[in-house]
Backbone of each chain as ProteinMPNN parsed JSONL, in Angstrom:
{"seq_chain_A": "XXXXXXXXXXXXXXXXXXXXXXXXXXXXXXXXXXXXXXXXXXXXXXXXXXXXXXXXXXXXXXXXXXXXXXXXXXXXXXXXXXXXXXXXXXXXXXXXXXXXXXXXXXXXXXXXXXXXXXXXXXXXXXXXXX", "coords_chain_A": {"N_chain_A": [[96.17, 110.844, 69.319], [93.484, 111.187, 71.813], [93.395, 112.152, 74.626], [92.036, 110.48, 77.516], [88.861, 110.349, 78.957], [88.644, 111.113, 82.534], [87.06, 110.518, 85.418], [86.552, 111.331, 89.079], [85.778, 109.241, 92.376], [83.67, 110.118, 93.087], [82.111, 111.46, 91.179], [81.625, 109.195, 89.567], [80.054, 107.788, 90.982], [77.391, 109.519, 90.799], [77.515, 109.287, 88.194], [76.397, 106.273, 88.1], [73.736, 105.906, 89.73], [72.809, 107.413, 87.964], [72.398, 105.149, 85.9], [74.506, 104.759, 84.398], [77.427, 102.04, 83.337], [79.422, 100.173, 85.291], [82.787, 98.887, 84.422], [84.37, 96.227, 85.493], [87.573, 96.048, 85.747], [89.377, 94.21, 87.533], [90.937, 91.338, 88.75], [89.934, 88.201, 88.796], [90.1, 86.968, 91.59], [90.475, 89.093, 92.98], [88.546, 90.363, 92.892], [86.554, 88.718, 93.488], [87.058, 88.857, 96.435], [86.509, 91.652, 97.034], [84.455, 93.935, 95.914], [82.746, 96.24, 93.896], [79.611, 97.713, 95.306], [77.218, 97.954, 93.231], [74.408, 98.712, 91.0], [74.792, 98.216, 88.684], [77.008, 96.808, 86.926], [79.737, 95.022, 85.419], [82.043, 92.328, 84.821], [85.202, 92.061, 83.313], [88.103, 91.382, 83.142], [91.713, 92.401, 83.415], [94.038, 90.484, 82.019], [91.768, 89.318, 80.487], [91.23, 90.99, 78.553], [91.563, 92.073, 75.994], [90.803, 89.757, 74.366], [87.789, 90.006, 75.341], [86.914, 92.558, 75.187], [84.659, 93.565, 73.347], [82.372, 92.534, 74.21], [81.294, 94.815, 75.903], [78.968, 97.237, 75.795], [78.35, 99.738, 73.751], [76.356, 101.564, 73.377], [75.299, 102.768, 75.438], [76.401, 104.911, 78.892], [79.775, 103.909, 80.105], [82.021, 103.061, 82.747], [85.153, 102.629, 83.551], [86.572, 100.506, 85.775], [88.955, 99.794, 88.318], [91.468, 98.631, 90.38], [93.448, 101.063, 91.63], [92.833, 102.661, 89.788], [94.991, 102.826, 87.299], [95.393, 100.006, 85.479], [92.496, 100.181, 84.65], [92.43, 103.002, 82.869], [94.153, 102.186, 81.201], [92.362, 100.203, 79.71], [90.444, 101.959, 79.243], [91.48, 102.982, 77.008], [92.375, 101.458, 75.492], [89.296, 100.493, 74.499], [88.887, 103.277, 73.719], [90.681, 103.156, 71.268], [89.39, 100.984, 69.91], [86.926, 102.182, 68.836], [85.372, 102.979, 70.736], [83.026, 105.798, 72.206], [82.486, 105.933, 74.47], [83.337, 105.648, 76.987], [84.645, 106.154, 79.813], [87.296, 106.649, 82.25], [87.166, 106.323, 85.901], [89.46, 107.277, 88.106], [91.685, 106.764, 90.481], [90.32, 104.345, 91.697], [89.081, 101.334, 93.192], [90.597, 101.803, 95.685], [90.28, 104.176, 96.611], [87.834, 104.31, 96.082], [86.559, 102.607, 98.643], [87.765, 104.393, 100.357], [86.316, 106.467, 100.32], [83.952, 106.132, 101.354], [81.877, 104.34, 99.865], [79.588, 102.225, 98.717], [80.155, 98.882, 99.055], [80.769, 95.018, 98.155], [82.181, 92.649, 100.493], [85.602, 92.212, 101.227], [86.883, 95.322, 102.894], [89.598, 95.691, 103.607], [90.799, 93.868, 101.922], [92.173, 96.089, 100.228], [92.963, 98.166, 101.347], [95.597, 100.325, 102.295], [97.068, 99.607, 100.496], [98.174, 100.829, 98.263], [100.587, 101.138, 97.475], [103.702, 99.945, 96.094], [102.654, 97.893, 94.096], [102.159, 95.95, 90.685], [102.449, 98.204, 88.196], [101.698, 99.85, 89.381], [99.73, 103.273, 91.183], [101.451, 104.306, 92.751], [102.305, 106.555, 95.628], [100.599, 108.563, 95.754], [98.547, 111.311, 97.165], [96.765, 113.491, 96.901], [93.572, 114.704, 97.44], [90.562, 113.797, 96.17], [87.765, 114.865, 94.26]], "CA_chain_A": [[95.181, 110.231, 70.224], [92.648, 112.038, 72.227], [93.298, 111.58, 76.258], [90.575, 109.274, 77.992], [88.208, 111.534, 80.086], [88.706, 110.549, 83.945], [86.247, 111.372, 86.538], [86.745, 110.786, 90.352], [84.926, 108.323, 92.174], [82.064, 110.62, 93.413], [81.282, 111.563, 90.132], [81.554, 108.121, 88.934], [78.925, 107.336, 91.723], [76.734, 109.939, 90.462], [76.755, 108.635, 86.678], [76.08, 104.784, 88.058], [72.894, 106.278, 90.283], [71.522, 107.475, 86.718], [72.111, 104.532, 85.338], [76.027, 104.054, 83.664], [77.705, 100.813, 84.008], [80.891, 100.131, 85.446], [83.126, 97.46, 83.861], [85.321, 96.188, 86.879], [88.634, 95.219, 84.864], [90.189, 93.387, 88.084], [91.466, 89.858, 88.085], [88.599, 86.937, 89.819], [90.467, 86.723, 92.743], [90.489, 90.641, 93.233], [86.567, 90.695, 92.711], [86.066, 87.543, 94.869], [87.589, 89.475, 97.857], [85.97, 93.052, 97.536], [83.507, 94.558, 94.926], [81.688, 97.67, 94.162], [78.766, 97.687, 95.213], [76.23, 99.083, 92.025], [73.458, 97.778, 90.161], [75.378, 97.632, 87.126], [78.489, 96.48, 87.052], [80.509, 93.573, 84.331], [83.655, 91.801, 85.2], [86.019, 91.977, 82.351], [89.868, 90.839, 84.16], [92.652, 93.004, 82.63], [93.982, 89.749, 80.888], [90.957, 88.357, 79.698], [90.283, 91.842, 78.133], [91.995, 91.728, 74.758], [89.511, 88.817, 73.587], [86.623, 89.958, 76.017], [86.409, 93.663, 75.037], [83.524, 93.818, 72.132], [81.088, 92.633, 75.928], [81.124, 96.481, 76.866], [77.945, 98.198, 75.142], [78.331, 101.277, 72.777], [75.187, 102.635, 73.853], [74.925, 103.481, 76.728], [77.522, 105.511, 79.594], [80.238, 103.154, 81.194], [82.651, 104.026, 83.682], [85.562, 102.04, 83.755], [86.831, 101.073, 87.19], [90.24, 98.746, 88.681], [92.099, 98.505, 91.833], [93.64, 102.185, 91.001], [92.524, 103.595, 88.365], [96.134, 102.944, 86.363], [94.521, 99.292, 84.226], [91.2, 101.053, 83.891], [92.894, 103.825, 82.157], [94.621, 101.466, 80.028], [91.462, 99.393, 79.101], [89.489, 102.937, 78.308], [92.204, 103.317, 76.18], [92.124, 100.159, 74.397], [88.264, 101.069, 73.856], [88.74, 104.226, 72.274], [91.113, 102.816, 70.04], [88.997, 99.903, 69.101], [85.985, 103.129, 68.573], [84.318, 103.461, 71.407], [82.957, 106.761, 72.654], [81.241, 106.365, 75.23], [83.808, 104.966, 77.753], [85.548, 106.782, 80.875], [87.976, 105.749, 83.662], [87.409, 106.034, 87.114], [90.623, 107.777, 88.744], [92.4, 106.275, 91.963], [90.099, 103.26, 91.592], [88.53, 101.06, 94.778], [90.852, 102.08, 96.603], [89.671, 105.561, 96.815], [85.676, 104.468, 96.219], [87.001, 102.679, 100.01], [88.239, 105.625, 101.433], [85.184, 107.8, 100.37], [82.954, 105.015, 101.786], [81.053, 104.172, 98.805], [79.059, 100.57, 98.637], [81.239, 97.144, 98.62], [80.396, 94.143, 99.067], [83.264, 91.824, 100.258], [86.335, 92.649, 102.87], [87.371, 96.25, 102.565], [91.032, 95.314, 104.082], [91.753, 93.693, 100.805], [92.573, 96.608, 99.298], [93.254, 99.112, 102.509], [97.048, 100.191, 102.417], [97.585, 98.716, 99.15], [97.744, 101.685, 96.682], [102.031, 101.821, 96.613], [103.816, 98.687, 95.574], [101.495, 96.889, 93.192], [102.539, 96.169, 89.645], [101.817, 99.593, 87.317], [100.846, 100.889, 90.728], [99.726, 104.15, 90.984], [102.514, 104.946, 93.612], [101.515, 106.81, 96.66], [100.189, 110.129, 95.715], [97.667, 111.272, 98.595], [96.077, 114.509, 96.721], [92.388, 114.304, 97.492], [89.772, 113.931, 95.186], [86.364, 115.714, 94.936]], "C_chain_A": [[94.665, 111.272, 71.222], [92.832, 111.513, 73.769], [92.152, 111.481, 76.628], [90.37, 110.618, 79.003], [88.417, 110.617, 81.125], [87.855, 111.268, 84.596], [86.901, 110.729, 88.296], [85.817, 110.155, 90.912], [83.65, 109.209, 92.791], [81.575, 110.676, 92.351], [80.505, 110.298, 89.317], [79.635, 107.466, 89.744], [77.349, 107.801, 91.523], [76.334, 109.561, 89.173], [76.07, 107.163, 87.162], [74.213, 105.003, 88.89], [71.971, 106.897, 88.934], [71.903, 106.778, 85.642], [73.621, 103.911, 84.293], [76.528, 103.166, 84.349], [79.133, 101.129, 84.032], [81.435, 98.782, 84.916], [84.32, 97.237, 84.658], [86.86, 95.163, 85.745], [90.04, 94.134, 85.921], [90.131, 91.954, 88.201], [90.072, 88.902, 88.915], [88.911, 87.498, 90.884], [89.998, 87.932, 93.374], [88.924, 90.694, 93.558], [85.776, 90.308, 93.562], [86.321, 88.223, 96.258], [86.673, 90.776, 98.415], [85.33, 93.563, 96.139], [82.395, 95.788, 94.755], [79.982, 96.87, 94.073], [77.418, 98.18, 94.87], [75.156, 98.35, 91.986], [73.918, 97.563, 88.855], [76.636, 97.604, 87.166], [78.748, 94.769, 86.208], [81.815, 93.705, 84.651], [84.621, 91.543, 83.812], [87.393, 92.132, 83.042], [90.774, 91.843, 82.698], [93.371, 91.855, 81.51], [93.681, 89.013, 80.154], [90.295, 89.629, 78.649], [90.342, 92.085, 76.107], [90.745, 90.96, 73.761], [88.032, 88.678, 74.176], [85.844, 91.813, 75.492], [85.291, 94.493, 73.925], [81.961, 93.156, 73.517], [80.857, 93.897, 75.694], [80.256, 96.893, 75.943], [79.037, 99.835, 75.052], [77.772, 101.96, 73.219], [74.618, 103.143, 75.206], [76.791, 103.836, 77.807], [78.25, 104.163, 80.438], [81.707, 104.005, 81.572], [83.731, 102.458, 83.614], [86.808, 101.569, 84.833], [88.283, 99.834, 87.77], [90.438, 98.901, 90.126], [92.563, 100.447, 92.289], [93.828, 103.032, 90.775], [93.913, 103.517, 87.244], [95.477, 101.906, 84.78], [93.577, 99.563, 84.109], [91.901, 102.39, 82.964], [93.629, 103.305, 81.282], [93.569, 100.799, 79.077], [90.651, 100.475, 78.396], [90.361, 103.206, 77.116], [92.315, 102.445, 74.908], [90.47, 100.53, 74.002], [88.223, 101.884, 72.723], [89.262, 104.009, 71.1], [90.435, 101.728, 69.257], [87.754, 100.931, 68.58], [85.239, 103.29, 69.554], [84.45, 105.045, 72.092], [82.195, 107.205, 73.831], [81.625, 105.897, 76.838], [84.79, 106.076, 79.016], [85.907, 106.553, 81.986], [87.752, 106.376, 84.971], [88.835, 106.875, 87.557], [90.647, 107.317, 90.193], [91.486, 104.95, 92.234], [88.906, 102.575, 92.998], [89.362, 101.696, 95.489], [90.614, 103.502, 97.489], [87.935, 105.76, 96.79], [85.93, 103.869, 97.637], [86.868, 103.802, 100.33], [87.221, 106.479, 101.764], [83.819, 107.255, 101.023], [81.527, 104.749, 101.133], [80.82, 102.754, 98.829], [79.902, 99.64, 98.075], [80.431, 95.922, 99.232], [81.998, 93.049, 98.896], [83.924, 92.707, 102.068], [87.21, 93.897, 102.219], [89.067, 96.229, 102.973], [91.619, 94.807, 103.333], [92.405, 94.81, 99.667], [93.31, 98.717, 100.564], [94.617, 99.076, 102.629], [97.595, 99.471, 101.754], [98.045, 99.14, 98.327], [99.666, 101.297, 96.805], [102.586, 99.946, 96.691], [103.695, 97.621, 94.492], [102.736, 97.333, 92.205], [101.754, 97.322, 88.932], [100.931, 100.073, 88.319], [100.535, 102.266, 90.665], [100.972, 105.035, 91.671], [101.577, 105.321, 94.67], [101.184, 108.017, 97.24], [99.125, 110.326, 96.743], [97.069, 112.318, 98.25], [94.872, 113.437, 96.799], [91.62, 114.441, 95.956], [88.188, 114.506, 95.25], [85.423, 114.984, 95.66]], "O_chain_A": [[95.404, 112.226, 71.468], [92.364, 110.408, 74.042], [91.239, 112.205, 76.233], [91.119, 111.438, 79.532], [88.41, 109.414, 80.865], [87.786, 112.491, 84.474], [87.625, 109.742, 88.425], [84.759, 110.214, 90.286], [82.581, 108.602, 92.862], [80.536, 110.032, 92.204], [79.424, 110.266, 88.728], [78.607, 106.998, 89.253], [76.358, 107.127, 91.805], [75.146, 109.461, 88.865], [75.072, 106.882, 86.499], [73.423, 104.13, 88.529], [70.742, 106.866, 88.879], [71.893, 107.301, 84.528], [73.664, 102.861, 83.652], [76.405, 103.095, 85.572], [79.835, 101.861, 83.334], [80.768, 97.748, 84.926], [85.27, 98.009, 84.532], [86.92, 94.026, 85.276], [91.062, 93.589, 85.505], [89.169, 91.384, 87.685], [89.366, 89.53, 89.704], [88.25, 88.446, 91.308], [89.158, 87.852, 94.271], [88.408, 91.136, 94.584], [84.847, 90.82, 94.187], [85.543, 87.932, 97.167], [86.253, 90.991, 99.552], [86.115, 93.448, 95.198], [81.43, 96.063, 95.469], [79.431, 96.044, 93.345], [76.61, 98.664, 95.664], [74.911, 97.447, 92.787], [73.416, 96.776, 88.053], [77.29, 98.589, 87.507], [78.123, 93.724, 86.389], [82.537, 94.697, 84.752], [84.493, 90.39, 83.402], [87.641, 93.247, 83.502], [90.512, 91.904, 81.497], [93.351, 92.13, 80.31], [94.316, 88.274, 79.403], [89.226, 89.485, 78.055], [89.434, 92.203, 75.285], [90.065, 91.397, 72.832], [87.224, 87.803, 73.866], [84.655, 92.133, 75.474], [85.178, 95.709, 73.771], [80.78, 93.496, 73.447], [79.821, 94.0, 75.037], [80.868, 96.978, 74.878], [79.823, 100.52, 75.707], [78.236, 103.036, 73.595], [73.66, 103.77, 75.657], [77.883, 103.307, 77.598], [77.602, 103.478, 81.228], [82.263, 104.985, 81.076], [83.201, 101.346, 83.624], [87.892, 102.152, 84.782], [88.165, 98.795, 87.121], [89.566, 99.277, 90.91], [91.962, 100.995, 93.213], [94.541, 103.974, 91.122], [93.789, 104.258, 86.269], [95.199, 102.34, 83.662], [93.284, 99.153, 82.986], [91.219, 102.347, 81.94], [93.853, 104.069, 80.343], [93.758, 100.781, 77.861], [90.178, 100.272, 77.278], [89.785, 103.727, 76.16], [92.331, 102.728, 73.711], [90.459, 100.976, 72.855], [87.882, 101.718, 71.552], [88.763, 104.389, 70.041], [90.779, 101.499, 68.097], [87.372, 100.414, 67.531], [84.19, 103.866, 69.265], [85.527, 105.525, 72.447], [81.577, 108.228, 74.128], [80.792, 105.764, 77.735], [85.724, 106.716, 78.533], [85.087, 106.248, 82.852], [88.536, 107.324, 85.02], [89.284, 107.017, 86.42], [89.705, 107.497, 90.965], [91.966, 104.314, 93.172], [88.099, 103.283, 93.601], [88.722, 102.451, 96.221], [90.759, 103.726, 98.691], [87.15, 106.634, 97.158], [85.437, 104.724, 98.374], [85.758, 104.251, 100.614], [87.032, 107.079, 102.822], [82.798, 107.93, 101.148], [80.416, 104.882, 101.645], [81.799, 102.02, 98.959], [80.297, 99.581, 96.911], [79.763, 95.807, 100.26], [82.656, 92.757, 97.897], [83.474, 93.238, 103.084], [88.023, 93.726, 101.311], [89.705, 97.06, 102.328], [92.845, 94.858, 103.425], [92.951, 94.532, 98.599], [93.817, 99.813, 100.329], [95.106, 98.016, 103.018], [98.497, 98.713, 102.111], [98.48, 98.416, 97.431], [100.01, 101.175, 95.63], [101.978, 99.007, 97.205], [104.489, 96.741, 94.16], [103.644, 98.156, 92.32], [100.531, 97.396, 89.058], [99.8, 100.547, 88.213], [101.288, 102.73, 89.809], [101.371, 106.13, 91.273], [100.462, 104.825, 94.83], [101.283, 108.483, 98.375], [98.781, 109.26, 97.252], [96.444, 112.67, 99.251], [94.824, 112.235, 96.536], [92.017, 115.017, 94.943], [87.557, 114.526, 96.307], [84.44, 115.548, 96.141]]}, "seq_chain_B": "XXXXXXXXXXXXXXXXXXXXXXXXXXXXXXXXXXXXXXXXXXXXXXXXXXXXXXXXXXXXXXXXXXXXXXXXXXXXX", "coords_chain_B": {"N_chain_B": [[121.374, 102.549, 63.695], [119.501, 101.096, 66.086], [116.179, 101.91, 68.0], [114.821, 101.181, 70.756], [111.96, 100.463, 72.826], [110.847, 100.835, 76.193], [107.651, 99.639, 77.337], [106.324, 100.508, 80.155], [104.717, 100.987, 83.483], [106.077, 101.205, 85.576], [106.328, 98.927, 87.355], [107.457, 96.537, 89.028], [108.554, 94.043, 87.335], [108.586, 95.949, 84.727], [110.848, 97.716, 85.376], [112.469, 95.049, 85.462], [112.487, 94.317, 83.053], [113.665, 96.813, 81.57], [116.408, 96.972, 83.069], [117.462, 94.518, 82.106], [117.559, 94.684, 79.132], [119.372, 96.98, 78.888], [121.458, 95.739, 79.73], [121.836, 93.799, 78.112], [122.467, 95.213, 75.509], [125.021, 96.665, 76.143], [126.524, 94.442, 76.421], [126.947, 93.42, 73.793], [127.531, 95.362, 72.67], [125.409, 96.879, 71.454], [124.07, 98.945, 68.617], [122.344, 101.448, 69.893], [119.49, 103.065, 71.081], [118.089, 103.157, 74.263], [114.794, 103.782, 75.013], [112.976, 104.727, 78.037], [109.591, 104.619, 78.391], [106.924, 105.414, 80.477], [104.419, 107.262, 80.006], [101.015, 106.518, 79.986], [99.283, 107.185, 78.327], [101.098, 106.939, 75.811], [101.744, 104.978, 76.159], [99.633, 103.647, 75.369], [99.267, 103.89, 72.938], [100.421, 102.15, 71.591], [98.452, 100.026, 71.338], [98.753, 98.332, 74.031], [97.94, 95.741, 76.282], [99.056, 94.217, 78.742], [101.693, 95.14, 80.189], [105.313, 94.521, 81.64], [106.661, 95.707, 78.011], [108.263, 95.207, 75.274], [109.546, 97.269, 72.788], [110.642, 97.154, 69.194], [112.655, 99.394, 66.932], [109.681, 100.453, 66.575], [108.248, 98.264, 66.381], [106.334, 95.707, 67.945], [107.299, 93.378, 70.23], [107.785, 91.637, 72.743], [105.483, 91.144, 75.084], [104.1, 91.656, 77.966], [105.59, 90.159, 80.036], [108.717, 88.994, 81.619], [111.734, 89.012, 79.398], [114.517, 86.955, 78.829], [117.729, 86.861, 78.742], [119.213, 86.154, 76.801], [116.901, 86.24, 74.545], [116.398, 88.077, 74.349], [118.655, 89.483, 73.392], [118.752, 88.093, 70.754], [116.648, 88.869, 69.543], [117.763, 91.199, 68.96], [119.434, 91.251, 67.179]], "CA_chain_B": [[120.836, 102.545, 65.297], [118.168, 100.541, 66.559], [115.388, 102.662, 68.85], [114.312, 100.456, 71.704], [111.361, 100.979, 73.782], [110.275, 99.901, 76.959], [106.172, 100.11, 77.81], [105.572, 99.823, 81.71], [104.157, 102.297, 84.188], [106.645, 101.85, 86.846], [105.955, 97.606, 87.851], [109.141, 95.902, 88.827], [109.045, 93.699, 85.969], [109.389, 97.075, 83.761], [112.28, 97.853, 85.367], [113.802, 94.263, 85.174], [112.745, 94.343, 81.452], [114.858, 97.378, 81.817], [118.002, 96.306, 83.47], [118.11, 93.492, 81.118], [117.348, 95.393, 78.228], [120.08, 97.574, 78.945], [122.745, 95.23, 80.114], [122.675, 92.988, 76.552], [122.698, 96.401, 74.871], [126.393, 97.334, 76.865], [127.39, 93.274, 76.521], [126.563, 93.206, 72.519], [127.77, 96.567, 71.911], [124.196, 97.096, 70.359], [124.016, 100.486, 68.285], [120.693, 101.545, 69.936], [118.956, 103.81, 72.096], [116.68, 102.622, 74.729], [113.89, 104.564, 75.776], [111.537, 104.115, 78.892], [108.21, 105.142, 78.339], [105.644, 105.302, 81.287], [102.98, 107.815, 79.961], [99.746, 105.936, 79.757], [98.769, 107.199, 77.045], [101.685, 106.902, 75.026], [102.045, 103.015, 76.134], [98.72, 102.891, 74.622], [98.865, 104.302, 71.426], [100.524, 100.845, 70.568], [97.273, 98.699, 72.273], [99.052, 96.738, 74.457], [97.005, 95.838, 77.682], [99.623, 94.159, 79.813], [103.421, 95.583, 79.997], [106.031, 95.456, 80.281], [106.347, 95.337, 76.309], [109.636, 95.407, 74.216], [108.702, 97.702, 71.278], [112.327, 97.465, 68.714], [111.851, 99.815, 65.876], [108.591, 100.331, 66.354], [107.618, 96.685, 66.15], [106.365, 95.041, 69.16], [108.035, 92.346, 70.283], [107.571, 90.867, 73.699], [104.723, 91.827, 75.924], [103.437, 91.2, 79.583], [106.893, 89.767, 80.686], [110.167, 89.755, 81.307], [112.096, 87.931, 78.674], [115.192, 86.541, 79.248], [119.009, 88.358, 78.005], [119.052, 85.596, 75.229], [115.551, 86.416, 74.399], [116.354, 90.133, 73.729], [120.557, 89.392, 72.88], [118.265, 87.88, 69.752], [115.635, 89.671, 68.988], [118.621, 92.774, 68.773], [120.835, 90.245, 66.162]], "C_chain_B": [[119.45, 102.021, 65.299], [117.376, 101.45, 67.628], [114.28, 101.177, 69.182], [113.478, 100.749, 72.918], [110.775, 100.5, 74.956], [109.051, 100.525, 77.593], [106.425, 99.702, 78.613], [105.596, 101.481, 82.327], [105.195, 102.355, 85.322], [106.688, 100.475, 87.481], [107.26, 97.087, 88.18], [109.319, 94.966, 87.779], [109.453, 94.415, 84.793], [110.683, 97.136, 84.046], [113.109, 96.477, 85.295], [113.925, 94.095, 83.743], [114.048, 95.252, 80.854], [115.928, 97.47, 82.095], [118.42, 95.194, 82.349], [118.091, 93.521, 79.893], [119.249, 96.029, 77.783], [121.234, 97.143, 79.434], [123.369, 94.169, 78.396], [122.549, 94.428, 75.478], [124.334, 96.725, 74.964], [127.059, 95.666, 76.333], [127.493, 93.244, 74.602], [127.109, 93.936, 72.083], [126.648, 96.68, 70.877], [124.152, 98.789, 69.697], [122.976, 101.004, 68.392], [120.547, 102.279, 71.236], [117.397, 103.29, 72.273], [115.826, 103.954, 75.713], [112.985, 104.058, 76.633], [110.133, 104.884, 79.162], [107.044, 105.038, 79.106], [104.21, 106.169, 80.79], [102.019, 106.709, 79.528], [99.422, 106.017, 77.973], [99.79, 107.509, 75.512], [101.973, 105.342, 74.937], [100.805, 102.606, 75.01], [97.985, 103.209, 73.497], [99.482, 102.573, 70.28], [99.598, 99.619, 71.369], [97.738, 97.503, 72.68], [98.242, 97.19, 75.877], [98.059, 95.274, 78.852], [101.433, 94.651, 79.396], [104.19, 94.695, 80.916], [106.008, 94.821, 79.034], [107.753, 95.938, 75.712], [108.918, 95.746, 72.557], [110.621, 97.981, 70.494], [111.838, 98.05, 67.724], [110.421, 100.008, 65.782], [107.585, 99.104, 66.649], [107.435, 96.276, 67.794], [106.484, 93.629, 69.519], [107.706, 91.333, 71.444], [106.322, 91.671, 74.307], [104.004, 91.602, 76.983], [104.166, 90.431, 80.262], [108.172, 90.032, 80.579], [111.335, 88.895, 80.578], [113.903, 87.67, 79.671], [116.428, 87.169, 78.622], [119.378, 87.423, 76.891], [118.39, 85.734, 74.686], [115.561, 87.544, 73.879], [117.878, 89.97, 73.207], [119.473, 89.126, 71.143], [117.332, 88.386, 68.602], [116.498, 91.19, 68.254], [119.524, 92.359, 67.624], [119.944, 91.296, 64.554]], "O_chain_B": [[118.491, 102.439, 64.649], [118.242, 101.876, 68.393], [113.497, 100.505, 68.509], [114.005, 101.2, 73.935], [110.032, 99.546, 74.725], [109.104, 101.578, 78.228], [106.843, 98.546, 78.552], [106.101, 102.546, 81.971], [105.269, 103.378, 86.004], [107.249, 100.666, 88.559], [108.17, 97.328, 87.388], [110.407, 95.083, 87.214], [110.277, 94.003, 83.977], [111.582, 96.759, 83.294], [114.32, 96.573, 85.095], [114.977, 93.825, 83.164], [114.98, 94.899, 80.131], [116.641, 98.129, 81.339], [119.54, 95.088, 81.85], [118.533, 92.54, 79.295], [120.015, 95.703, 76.877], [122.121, 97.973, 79.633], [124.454, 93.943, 77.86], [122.616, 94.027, 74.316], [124.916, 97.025, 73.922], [128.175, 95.735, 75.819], [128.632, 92.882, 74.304], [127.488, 93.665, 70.944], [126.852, 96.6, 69.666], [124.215, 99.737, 70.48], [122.338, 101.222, 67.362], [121.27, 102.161, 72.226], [116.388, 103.094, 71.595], [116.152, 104.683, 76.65], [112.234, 103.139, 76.308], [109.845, 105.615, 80.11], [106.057, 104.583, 78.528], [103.091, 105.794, 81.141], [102.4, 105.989, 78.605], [99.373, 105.293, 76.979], [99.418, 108.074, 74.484], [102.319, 104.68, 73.959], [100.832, 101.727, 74.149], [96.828, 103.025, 73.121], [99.238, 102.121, 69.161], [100.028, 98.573, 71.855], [97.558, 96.345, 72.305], [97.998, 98.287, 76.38], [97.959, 95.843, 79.939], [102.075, 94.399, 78.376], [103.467, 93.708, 81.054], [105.523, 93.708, 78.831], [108.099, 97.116, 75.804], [108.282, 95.129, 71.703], [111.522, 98.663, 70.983], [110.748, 97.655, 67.308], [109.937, 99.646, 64.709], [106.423, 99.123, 67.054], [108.267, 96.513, 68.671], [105.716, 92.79, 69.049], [107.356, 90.202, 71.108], [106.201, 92.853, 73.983], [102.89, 91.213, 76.634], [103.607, 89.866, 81.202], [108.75, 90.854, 79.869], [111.871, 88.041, 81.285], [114.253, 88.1, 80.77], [116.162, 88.118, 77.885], [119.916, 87.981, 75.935], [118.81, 85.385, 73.583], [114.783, 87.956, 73.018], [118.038, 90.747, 72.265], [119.524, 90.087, 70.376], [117.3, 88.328, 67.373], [116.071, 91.96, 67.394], [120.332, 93.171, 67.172], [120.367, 91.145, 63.408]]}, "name": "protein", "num_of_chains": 2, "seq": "XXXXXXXXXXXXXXXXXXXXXXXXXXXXXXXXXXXXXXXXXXXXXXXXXXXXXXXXXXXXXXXXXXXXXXXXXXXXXXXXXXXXXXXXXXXXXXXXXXXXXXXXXXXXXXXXXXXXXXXXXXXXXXXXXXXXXXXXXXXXXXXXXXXXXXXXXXXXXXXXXXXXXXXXXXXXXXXXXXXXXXXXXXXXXXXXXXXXXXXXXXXXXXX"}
């Protein structure tokens, strides 16, 4: 298997500004609270993704984005193995498009001092990102 | 020997899959080595989306909870 390309979220911000979609793989609730704020963006929930993941377009660039970045890197993964090529995760997730103060709409405090803990958390690494 | 694997990134249900994995292993006298597997991208060469995941032999068995020590005492018979 071929490791999933990751970008960080500036870059990510730069593909969605010419036009790649993000596919937000967190749960309702998660979404309902705090959400990127793009012009393209699809809600696919980590365990609605199994029987939801043939949604995500082939053709064109998506970026795939979580709380994070750990179940977005699982879901690009499930992509490539189902064939897609055209799919790449996000790294460190909202909680790092927060930090860098990139467009939300919702309450940024749902996800502020959240990253260590969680289930398949990332832990609470603190290297920056570009 | 049975080869027993456990998919999770690190969640506390991995590790209780783990503890209880590894306690009817010691109570059974099971002839088996358990492995815990966090790389990403080794969890998801067998396409599972939620962990943890009881992979026995290869085969995947439970996945996105934490079964119970009769639940895995059985699955190990």
């Amino acid at each position: 298997m071929k490791p999933a390309k990751e970008i960080c979220p500036t870059t990510t911000k730069g593909k969605v500004a010419e036009g790649a979609l993000l596919v937000d793989v967190r749960e309702n609730d998660e979404v309902s609270e705090l959400s990127f704020d793009v012009p393209n963006v699809m809600y696919i929930p980590l365990s609605e993704f199994e029987e939801r993941y043939e949604e995500v377009p082939k053709d064109k660039e998506v970026v795939l984005v979580g709380k994070n970045g750990m179940n977005s890197l699982k879901a690009t993964y499930f992509l490539m193995n189902h064939g897609w090529t055209n799919v790449v995760n996000m790294q460190h997730g909202l909680i790092r498009w927060v930090e860098k103060g990139f467009p939300t709409k919702g309450n940024v405090a749902a996800v502020q001092g959240k990253d260590t803990g969680s289930c398949c958390g990332a832990g609470s690494e603190t290297s920056s990102c570009c | 020997m049975k080869t027993i694997k456990i998919l999770g990134t690190g969640c506390p249900k991995c590790k209780q899959m783990e503890s209880i994995v590894k306690e009817v292993v010691a109570e059974h006298n099971v002839d088996a080595e358990v492995i815990k597997v966090e790389d990403i991208m080794e969890i998801m060469q067998y396409n599972v989306m939620s962990t943890p995941v009881l992979v026995i032999d290869e085969e995947v068995t439970i996945k996105g909870r934490v079964p119970s020590k009769t639940e895995v005492a059985d699955l190990l018979k």
